[in-house]
PyMOL CGO cylinders between C-alpha atoms (Angstrom):
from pymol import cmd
from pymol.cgo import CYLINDER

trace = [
    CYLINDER, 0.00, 0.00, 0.00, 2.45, 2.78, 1.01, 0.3, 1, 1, 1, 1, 1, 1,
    CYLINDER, 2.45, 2.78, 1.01, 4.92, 1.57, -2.47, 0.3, 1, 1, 1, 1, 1, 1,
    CYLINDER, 4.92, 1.57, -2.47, 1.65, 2.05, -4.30, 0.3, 1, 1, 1, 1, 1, 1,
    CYLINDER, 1.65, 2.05, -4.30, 1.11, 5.62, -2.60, 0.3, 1, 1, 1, 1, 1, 1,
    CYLINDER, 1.11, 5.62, -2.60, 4.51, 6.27, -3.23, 0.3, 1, 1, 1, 1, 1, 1,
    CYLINDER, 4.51, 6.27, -3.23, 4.04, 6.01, -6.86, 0.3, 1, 1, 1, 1, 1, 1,
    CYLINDER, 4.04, 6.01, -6.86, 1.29, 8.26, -7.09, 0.3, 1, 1, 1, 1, 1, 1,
    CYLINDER, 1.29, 8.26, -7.09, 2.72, 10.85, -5.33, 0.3, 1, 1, 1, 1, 1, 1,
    CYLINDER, 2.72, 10.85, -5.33, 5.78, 10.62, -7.73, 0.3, 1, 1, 1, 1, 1, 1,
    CYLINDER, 5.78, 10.62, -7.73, 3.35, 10.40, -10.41, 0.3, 1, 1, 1, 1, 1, 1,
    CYLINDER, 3.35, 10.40, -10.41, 1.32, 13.02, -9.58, 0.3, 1, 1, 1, 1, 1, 1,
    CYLINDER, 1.32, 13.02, -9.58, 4.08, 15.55, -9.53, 0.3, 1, 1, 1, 1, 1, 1,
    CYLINDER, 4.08, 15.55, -9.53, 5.40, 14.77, -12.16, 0.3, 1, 1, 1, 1, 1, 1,
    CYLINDER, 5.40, 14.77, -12.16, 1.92, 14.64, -14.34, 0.3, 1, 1, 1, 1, 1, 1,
    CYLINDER, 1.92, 14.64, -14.34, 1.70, 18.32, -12.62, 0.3, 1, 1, 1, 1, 1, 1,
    CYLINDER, 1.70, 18.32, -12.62, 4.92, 19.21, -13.76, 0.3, 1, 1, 1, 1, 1, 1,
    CYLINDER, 4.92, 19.21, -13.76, 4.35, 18.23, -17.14, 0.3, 1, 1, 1, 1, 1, 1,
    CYLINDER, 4.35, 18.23, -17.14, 0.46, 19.36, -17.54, 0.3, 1, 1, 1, 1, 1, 1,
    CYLINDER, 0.46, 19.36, -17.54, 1.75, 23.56, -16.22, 0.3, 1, 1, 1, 1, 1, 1,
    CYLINDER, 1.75, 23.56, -16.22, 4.57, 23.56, -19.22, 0.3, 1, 1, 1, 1, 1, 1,
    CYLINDER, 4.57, 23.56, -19.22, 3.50, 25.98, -22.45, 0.3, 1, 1, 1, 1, 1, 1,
    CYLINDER, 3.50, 25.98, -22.45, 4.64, 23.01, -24.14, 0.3, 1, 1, 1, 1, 1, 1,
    CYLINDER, 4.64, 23.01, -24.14, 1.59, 21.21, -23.15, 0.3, 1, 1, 1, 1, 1, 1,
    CYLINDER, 1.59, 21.21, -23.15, -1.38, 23.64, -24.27, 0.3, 1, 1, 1, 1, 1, 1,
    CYLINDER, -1.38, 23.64, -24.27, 0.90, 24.11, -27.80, 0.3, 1, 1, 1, 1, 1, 1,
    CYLINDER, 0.90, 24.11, -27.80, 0.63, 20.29, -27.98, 0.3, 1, 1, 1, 1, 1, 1,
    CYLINDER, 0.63, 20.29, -27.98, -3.32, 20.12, -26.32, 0.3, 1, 1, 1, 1, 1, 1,
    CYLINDER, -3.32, 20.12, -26.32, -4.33, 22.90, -29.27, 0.3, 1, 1, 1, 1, 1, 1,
    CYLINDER, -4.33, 22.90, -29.27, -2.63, 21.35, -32.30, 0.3, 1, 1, 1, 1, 1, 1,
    CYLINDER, -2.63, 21.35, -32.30, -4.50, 18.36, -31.61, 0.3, 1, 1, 1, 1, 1, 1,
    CYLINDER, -4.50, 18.36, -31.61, -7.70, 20.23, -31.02, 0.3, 1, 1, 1, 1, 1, 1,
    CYLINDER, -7.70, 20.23, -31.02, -6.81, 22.00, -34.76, 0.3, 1, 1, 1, 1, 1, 1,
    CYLINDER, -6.81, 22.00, -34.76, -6.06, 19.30, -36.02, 0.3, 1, 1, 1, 1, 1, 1,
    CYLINDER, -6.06, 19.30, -36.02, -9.59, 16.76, -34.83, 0.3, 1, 1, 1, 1, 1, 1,
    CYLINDER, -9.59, 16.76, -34.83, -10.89, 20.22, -36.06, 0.3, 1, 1, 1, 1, 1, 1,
    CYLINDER, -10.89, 20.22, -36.06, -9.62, 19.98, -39.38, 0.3, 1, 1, 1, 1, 1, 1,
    CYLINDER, -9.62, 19.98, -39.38, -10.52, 16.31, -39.86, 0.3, 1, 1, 1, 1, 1, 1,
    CYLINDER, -10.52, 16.31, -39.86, -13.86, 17.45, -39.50, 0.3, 1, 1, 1, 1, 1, 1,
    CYLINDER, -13.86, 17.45, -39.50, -15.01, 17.59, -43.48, 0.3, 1, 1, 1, 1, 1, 1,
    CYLINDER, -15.01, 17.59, -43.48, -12.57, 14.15, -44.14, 0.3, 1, 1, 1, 1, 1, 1,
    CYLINDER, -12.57, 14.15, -44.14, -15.46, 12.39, -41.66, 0.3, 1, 1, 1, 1, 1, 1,
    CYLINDER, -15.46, 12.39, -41.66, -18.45, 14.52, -42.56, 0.3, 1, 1, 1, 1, 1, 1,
    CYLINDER, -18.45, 14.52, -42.56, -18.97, 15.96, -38.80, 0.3, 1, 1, 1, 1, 1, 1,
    CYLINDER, -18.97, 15.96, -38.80, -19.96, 12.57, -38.43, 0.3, 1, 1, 1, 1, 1, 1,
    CYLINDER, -19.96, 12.57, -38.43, -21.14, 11.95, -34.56, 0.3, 1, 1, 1, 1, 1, 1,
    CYLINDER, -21.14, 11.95, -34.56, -18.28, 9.62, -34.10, 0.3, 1, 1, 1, 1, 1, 1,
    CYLINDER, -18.28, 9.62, -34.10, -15.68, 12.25, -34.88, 0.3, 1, 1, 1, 1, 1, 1,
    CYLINDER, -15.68, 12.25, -34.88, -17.74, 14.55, -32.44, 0.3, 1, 1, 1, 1, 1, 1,
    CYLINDER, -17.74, 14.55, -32.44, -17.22, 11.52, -29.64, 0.3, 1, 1, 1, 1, 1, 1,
    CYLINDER, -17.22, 11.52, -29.64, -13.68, 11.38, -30.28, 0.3, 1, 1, 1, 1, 1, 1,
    CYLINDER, -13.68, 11.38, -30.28, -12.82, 14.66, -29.23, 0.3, 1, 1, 1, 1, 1, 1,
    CYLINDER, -12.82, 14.66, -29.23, -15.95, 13.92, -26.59, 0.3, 1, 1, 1, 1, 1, 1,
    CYLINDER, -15.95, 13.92, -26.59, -14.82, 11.00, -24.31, 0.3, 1, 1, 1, 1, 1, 1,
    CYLINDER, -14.82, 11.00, -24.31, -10.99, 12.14, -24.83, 0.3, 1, 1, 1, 1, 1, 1,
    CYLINDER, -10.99, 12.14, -24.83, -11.74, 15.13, -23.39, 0.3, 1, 1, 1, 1, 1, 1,
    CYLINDER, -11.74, 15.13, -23.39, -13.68, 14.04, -20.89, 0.3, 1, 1, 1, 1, 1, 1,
    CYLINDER, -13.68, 14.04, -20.89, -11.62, 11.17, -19.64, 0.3, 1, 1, 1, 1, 1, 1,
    CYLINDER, -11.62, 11.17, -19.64, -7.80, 13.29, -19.31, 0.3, 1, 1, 1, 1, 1, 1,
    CYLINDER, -7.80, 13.29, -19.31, -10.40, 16.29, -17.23, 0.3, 1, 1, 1, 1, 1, 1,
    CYLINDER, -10.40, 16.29, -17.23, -11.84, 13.57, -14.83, 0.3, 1, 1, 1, 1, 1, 1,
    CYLINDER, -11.84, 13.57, -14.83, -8.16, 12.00, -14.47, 0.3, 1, 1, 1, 1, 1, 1,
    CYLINDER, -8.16, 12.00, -14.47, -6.46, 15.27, -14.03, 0.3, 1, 1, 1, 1, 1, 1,
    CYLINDER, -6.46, 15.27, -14.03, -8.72, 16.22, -11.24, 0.3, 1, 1, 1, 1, 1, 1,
    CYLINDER, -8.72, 16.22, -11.24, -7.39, 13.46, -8.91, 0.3, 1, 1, 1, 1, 1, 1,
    CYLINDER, -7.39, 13.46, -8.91, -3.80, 13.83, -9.99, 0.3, 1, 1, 1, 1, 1, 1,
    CYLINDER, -3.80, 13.83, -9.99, -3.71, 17.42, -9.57, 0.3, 1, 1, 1, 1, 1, 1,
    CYLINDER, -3.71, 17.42, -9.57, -5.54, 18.00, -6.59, 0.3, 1, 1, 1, 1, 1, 1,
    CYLINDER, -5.54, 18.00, -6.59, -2.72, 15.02, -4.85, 0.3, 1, 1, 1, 1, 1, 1,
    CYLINDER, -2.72, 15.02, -4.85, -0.13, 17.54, -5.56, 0.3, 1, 1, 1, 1, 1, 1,
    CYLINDER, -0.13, 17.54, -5.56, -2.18, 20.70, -4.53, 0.3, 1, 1, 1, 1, 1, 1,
    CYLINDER, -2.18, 20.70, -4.53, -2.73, 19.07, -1.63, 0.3, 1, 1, 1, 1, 1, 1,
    CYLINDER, -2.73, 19.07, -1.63, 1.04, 17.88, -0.86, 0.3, 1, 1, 1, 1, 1, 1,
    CYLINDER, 1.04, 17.88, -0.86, 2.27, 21.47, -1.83, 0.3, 1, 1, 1, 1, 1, 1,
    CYLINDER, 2.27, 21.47, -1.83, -0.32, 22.86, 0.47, 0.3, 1, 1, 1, 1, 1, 1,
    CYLINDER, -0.32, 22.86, 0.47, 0.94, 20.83, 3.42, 0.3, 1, 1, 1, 1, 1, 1,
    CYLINDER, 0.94, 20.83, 3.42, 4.65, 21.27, 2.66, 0.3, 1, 1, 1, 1, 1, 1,
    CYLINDER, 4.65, 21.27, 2.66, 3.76, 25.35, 2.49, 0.3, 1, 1, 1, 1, 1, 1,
    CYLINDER, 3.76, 25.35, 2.49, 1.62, 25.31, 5.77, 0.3, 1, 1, 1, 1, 1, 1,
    CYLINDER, 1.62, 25.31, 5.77, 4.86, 23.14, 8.04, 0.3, 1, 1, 1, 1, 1, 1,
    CYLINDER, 4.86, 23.14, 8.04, 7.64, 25.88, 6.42, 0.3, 1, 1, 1, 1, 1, 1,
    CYLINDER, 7.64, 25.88, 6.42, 4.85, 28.14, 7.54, 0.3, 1, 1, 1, 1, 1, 1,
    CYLINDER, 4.85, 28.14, 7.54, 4.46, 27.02, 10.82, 0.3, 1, 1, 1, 1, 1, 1,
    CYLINDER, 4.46, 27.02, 10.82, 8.58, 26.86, 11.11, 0.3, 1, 1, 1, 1, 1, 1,
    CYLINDER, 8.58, 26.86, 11.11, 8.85, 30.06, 10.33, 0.3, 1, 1, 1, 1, 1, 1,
    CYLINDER, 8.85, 30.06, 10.33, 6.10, 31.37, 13.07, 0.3, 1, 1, 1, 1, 1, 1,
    CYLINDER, 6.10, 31.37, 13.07, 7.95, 28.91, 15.79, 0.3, 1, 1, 1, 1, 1, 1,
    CYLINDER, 7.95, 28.91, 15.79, 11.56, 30.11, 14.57, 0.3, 1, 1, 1, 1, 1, 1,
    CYLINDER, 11.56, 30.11, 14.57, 10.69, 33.71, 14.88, 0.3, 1, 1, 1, 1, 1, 1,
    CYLINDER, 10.69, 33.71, 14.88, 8.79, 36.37, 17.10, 0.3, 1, 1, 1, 1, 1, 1,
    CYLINDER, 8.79, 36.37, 17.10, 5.48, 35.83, 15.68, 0.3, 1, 1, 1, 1, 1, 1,
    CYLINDER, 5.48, 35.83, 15.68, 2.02, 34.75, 17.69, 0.3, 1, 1, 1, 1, 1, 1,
    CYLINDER, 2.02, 34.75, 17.69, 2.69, 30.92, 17.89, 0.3, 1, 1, 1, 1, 1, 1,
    CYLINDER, 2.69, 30.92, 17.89, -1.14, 30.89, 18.25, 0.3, 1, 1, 1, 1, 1, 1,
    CYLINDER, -1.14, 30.89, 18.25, -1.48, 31.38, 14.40, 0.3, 1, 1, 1, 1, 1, 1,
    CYLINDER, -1.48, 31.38, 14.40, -0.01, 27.65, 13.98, 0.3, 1, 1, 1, 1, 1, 1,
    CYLINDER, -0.01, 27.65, 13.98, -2.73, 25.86, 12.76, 0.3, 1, 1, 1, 1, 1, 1,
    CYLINDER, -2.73, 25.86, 12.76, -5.06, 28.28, 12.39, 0.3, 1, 1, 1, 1, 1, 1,
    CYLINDER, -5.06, 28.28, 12.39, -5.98, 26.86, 8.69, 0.3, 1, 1, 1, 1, 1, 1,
    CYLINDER, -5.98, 26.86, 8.69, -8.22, 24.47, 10.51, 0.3, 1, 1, 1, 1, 1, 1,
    CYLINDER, -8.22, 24.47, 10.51, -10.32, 27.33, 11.47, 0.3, 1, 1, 1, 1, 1, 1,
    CYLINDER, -10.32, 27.33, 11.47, -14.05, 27.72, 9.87, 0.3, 1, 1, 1, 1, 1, 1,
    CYLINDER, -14.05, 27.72, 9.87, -14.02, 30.75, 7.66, 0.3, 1, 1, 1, 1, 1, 1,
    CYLINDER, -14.02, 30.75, 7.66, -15.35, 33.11, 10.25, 0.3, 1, 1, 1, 1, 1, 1,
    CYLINDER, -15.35, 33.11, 10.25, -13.16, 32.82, 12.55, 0.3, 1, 1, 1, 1, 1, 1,
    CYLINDER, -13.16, 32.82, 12.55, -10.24, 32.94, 9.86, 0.3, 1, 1, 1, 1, 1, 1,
    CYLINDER, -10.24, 32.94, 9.86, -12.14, 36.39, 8.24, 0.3, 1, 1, 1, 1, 1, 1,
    CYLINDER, -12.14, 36.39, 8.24, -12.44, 37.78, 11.74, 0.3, 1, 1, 1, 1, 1, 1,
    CYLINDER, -12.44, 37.78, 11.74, -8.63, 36.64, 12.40, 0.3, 1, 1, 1, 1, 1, 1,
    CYLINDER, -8.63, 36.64, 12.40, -7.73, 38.56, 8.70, 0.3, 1, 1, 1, 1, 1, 1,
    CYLINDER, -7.73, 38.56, 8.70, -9.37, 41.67, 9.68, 0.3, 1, 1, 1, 1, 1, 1,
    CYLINDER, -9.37, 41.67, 9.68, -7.84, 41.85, 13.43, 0.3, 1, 1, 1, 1, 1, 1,
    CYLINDER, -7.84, 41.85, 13.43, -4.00, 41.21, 11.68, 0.3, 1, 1, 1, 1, 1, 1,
    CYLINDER, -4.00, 41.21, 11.68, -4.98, 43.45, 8.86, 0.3, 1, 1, 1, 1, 1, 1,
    CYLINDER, -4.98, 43.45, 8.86, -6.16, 46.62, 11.68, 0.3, 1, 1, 1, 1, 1, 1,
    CYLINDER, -6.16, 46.62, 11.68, -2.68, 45.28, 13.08, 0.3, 1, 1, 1, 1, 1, 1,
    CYLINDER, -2.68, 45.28, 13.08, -0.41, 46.07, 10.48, 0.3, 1, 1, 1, 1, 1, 1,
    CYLINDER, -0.41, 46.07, 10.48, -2.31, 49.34, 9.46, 0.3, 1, 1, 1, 1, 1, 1,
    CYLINDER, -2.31, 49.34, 9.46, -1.72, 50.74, 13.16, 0.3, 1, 1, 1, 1, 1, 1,
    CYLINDER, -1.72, 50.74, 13.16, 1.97, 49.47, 12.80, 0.3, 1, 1, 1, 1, 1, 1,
    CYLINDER, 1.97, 49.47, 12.80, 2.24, 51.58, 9.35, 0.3, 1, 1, 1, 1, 1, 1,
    CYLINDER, 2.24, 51.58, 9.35, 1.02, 54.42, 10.16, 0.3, 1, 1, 1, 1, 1, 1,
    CYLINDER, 1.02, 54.42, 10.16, 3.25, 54.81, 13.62, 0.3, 1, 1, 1, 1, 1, 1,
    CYLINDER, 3.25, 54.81, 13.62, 6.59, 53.90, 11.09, 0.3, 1, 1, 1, 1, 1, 1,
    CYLINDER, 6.59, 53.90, 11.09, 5.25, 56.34, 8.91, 0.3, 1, 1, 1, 1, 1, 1,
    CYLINDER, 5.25, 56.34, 8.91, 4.65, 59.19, 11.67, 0.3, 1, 1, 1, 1, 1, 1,
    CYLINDER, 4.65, 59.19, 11.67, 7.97, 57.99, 13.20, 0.3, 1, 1, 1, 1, 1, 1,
    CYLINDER, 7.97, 57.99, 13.20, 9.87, 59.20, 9.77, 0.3, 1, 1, 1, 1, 1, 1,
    CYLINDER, 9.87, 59.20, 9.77, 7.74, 62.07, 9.30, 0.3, 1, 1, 1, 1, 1, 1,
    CYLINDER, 7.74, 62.07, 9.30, 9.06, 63.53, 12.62, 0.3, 1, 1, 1, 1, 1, 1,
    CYLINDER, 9.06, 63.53, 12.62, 12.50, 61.84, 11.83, 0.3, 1, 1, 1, 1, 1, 1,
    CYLINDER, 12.50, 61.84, 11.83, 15.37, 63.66, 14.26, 0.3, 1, 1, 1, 1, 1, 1,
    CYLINDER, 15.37, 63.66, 14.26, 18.52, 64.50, 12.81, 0.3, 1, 1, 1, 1, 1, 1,
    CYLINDER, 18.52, 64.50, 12.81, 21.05, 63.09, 15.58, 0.3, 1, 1, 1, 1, 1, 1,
    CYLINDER, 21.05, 63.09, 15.58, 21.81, 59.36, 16.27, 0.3, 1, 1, 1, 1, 1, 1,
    CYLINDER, 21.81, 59.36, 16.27, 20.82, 59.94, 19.81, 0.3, 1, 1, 1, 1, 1, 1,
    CYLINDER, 20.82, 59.94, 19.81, 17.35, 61.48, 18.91, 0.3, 1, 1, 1, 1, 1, 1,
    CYLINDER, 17.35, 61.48, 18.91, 16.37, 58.89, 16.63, 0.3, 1, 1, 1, 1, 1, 1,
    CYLINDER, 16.37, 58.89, 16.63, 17.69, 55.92, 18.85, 0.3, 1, 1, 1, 1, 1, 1,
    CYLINDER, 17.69, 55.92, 18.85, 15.10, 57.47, 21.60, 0.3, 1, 1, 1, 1, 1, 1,
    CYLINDER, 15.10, 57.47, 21.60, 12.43, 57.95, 19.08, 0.3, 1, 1, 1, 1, 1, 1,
    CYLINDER, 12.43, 57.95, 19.08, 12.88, 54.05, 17.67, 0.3, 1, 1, 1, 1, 1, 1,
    CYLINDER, 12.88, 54.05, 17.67, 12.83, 52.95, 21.38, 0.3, 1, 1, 1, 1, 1, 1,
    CYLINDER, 12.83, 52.95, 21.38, 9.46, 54.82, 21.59, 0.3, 1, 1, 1, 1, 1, 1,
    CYLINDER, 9.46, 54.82, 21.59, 7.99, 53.24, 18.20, 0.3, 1, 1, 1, 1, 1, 1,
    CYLINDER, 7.99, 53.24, 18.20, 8.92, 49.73, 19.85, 0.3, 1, 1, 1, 1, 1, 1,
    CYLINDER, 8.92, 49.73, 19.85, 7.55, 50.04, 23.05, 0.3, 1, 1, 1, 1, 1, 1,
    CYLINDER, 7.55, 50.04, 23.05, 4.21, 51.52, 21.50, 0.3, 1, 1, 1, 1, 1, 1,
    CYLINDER, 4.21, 51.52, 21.50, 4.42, 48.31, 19.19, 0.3, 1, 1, 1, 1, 1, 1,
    CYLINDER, 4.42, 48.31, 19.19, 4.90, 46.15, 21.66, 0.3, 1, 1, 1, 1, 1, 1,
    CYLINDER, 4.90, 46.15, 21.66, 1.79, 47.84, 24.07, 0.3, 1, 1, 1, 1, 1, 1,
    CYLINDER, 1.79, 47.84, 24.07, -0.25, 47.71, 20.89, 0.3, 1, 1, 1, 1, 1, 1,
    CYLINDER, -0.25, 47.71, 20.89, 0.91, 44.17, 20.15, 0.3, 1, 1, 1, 1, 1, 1,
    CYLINDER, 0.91, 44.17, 20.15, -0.17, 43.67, 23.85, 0.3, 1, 1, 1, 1, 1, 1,
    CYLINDER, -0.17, 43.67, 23.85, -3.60, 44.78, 23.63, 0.3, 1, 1, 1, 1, 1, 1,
    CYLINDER, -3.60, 44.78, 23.63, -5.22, 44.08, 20.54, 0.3, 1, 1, 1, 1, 1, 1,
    CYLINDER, -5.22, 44.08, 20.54, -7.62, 41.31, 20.44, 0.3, 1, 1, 1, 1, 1, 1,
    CYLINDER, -7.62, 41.31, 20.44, -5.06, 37.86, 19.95, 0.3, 1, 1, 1, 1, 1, 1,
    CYLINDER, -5.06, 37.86, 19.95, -6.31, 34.89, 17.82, 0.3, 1, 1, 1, 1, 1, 1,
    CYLINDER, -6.31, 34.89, 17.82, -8.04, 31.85, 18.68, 0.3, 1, 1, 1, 1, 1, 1,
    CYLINDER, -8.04, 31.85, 18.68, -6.52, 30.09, 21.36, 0.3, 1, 1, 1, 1, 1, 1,
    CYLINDER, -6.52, 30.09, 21.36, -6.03, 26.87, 20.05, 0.3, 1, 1, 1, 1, 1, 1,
    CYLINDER, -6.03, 26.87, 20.05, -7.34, 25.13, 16.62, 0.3, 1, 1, 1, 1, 1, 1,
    CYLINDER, -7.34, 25.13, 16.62, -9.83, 22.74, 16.24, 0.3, 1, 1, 1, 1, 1, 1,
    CYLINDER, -9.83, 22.74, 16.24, -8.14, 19.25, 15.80, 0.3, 1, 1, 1, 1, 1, 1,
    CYLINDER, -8.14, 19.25, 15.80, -8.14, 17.87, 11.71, 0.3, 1, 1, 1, 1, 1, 1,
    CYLINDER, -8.14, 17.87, 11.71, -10.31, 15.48, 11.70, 0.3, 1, 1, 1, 1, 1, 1,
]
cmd.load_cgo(trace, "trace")
């Protein structure tokens, strides 16, 4: 079972690989111009409209599968250099897993880190304005911007707690 699994995933990526090339649509719409052109040879017969049909048809339904197995792989590789990033730096660890939220609680998390970072920008941005010309100045003014950052960081509403568990 897991040899079998392993040669789908390889398969998978490589059928992905292969599918995103330009390459690939050249190759997909000089066949399509071609069945095309056939069309008069077989009198727009049904059966040349079938062809075309069930090929179609068939490589979309396979595709599906094979492409949604390496979305999905990608997606999880993504979400752990995600999560190693949060853990390796000073960032909430309580955002780890927060993809297993429902999709209000991950809008109502978007708009608290998005009111966030637009009360962080406008400080920086305030903080330049006023800008002092000596190194001593600004090293008093940057300690300022900090500790209001960290206050702010302090008070504003933090995220969920904990994740629900996959399933």
């Amino acid at each position: 079972m897991a040899d079998t699994q392993h040669i789908f995933m390889r398969f998978s990526a490589k059928t992905s690989e292969w599918a995103g090339k330009p390459a690939t649509f050249v190759l997909a719409l000089v066949l399509v111009v071609l069945w095309a052109a056939t069309g008069s040879f077989f009198d727009y017969s049904q059966t040349w409209q079938l062809v075309i049909n069930t090929g179609t048809t068939i490589i979309t339904f396979l595709m599906v599968f094979v492409l949604q197995n390496a979305q999905t792989r990608d997606t999880r590789a993504i979400q752990a250099k995600l999560d190693e990033l949060i853990l390796t730096s000073h960032a909430e660890n309580r955002f780890i897993g927060i993809e297993n939220l429902d999709e209000d609680d991950l809008k109502h998390l978007d708009r608290l880190v998005a009111k966030a970072a637009k009360g962080g920008q406008a400080e920086k941005q305030a903080a330049a304005d006023a800008a002092p010309k000596s190194t001593k100045t600004a090293t008093a003014v940057r300690k300022k911007i900090d500790a209001a950052a960290r206050s702010r960081k302090d008070k504003r509403k933090a995220a969920p707690r904990k994740a629900p568990q996959k399933s």
